[in-house]
C-alpha positions as YAML, in Angstrom:
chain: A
units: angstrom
residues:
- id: 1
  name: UNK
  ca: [-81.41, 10.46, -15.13]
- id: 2
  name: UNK
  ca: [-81.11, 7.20, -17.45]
- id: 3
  name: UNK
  ca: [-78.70, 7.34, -20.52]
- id: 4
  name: UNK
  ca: [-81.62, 7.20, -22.66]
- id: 5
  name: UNK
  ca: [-83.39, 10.35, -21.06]
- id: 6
  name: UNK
  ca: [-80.21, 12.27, -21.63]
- id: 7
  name: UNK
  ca: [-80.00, 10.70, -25.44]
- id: 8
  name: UNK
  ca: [-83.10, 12.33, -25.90]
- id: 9
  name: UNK
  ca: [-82.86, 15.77, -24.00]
- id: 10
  name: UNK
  ca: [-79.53, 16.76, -25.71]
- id: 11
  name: UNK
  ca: [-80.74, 15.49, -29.33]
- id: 12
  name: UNK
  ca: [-83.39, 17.64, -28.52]
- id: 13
  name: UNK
  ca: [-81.19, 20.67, -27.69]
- id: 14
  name: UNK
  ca: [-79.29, 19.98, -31.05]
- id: 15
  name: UNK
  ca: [-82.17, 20.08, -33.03]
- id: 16
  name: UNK
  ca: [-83.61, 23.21, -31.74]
- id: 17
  name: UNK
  ca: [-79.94, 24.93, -32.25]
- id: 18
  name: UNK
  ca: [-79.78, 23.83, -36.13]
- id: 19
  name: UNK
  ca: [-83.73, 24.53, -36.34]
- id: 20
  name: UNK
  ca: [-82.96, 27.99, -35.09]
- id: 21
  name: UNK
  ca: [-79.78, 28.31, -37.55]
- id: 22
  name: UNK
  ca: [-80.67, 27.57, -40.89]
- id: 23
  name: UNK
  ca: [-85.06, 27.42, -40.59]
- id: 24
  name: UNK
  ca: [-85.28, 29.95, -38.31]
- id: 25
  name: UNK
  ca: [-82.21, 31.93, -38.26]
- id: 26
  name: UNK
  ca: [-84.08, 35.63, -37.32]
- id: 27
  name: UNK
  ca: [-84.83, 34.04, -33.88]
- id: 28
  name: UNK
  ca: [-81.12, 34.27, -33.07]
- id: 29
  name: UNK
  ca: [-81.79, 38.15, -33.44]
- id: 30
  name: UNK
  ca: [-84.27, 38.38, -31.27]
- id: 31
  name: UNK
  ca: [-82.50, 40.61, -28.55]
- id: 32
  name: UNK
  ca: [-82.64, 39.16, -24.76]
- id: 33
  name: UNK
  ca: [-81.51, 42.09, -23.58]
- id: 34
  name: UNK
  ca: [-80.80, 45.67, -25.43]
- id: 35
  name: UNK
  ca: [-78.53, 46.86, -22.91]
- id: 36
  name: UNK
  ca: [-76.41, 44.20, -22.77]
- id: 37
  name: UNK
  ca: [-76.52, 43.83, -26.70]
- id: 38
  name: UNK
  ca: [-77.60, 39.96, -26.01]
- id: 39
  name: UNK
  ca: [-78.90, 38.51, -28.27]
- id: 40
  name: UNK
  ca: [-80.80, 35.14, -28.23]
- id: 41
  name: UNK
  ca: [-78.50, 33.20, -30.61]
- id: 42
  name: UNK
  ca: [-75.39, 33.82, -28.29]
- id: 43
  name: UNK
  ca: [-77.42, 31.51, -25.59]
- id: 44
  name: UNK
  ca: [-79.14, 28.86, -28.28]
- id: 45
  name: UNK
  ca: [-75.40, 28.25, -29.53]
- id: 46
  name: UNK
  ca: [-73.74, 28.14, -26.34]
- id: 47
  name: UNK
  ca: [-76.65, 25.70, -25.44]
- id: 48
  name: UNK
  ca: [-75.99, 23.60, -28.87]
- id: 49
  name: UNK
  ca: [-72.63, 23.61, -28.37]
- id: 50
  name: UNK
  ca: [-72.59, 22.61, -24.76]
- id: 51
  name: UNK
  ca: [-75.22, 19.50, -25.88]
- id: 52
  name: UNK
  ca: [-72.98, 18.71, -28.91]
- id: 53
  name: UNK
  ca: [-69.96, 18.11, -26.02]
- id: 54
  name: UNK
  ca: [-71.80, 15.77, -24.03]
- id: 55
  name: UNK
  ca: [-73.89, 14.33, -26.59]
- id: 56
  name: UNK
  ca: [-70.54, 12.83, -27.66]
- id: 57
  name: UNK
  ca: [-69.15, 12.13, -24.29]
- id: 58
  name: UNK
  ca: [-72.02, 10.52, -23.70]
- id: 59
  name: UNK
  ca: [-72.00, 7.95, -26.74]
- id: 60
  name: UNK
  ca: [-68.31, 7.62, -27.04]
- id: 61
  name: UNK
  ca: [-67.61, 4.44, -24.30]
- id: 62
  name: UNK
  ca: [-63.94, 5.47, -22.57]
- id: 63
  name: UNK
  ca: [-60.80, 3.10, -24.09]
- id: 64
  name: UNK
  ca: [-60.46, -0.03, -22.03]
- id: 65
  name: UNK
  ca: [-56.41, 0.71, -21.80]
- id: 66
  name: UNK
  ca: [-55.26, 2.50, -18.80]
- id: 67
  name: UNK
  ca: [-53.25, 5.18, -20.69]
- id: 68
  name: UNK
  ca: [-55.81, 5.68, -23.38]
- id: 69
  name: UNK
  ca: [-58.34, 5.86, -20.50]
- id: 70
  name: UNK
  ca: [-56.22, 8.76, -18.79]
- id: 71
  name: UNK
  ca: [-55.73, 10.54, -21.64]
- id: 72
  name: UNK
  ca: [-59.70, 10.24, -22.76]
- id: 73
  name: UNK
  ca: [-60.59, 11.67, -18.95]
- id: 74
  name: UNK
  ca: [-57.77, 14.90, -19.61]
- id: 75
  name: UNK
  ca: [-59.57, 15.50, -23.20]
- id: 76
  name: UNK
  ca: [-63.13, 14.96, -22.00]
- id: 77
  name: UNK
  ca: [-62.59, 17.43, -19.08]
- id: 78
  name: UNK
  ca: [-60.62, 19.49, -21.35]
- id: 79
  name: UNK
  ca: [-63.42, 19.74, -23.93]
- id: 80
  name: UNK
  ca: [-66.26, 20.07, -21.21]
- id: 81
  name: UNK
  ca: [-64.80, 23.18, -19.59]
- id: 82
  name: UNK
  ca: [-63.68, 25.06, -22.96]
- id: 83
  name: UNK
  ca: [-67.50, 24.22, -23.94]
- id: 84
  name: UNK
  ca: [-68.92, 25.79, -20.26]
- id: 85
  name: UNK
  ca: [-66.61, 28.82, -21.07]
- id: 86
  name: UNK
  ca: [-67.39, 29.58, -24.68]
- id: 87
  name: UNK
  ca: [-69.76, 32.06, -24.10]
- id: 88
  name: UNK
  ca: [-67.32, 34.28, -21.46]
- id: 89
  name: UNK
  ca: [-64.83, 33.11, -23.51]
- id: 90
  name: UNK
  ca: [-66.50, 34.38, -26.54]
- id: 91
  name: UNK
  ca: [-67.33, 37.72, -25.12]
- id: 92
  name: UNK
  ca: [-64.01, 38.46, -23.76]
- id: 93
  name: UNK
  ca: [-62.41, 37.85, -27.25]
- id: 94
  name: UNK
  ca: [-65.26, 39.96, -29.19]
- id: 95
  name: UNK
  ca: [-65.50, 42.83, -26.45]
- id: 96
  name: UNK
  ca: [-69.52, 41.97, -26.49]
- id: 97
  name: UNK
  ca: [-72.51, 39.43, -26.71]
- id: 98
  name: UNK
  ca: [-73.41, 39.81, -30.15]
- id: 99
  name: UNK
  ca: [-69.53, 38.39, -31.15]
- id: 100
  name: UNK
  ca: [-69.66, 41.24, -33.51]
- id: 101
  name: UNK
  ca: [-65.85, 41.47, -34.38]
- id: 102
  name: UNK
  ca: [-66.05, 44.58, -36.50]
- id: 103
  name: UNK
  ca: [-62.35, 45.44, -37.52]
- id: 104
  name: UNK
  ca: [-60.93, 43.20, -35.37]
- id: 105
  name: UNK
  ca: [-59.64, 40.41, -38.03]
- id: 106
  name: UNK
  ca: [-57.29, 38.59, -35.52]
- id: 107
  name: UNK
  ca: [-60.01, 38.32, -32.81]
- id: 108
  name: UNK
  ca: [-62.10, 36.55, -35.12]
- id: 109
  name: UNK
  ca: [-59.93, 33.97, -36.45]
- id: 110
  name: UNK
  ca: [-59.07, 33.23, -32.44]
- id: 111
  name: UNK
  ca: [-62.62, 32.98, -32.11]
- id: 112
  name: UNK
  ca: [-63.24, 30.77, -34.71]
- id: 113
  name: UNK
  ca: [-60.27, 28.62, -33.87]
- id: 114
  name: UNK
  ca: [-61.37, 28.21, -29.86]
- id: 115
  name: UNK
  ca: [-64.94, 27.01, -31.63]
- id: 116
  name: UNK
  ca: [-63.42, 24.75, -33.67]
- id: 117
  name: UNK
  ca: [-61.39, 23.15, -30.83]
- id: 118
  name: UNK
  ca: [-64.20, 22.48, -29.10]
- id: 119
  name: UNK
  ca: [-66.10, 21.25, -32.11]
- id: 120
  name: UNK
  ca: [-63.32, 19.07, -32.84]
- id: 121
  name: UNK
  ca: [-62.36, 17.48, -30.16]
- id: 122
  name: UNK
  ca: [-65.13, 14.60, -29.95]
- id: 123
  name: UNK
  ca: [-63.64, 13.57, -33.35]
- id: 124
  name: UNK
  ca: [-60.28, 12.87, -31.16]
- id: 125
  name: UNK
  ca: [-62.56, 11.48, -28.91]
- id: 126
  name: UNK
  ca: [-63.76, 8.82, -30.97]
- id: 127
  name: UNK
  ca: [-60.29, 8.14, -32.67]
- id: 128
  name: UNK
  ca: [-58.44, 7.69, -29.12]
- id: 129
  name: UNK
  ca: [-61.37, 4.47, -28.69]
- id: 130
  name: UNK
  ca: [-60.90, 3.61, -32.33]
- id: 131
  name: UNK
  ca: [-57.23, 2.85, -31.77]
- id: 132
  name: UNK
  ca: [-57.50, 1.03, -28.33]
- id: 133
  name: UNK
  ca: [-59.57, -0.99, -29.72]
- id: 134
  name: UNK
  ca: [-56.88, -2.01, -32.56]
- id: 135
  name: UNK
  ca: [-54.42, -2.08, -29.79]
- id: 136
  name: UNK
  ca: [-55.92, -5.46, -28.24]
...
């Protein structure tokens, strides 16, 4: 698959996850199954999230520098698999699919802080190129 055909799918993926979140948001509801308590925003996220990681591994050219260029590989791997295990991840911290965290204050701030490494991450990414390019 091209660079441009990938461009494309996961800017697609993206805009269905924030079409779902803030036009749409009682999709996320919709249950996928009842026994599980699974909802369908627990997959659309994962999926956003997931297209958000390589969406930016995609666009973000690796440093030139050897060093930089080992350390972009660790985070880039790094940030791949914590974005493939956010949804077990998720459910082992929450205790179910819905990442209700109902009393359980602490859980949700681990949550939340596992998210925003992952969300994150591309940001130290794109700084790592920024300063190998200075570096020349």
């Amino acid at each position: 698959m091209n660079r441009r055909i990938k461009l494309i799918l996961l800017i697609s993926v993206l805009a269905f996850t924030f079409y779902c979140l803030f036009i749409q948001p009682e999709l996320l509801a919709v249950s996928i199954s009842e026994k599980l308590n699974f909802p369908w925003g627990s997959l659309v996220i994962w999926f956003g999230i997931l297209a958000y990681t390589l969406l930016f591994q995609l666009i973000i050219k690796m440093p030139t520098k050897y060093i930089l260029l080992k350390v972009d590989k660790l985070l880039r791997s790094l940030e791949l698999g914590l974005a493939l295990l956010w949804l077990p991840v998720s459910y082992f911290i929450s205790g179910n699919l819905a990442f209700a965290f109902l009393n359980k204050p602490i859980a949700f701030k681990l949550w939340i802080a596992y998210t925003l490494v992952i969300l994150l991450l591309p940001f130290l990414l794109l700084l790592l190129k920024l300063f190998g390019k200075s570096e020349k």
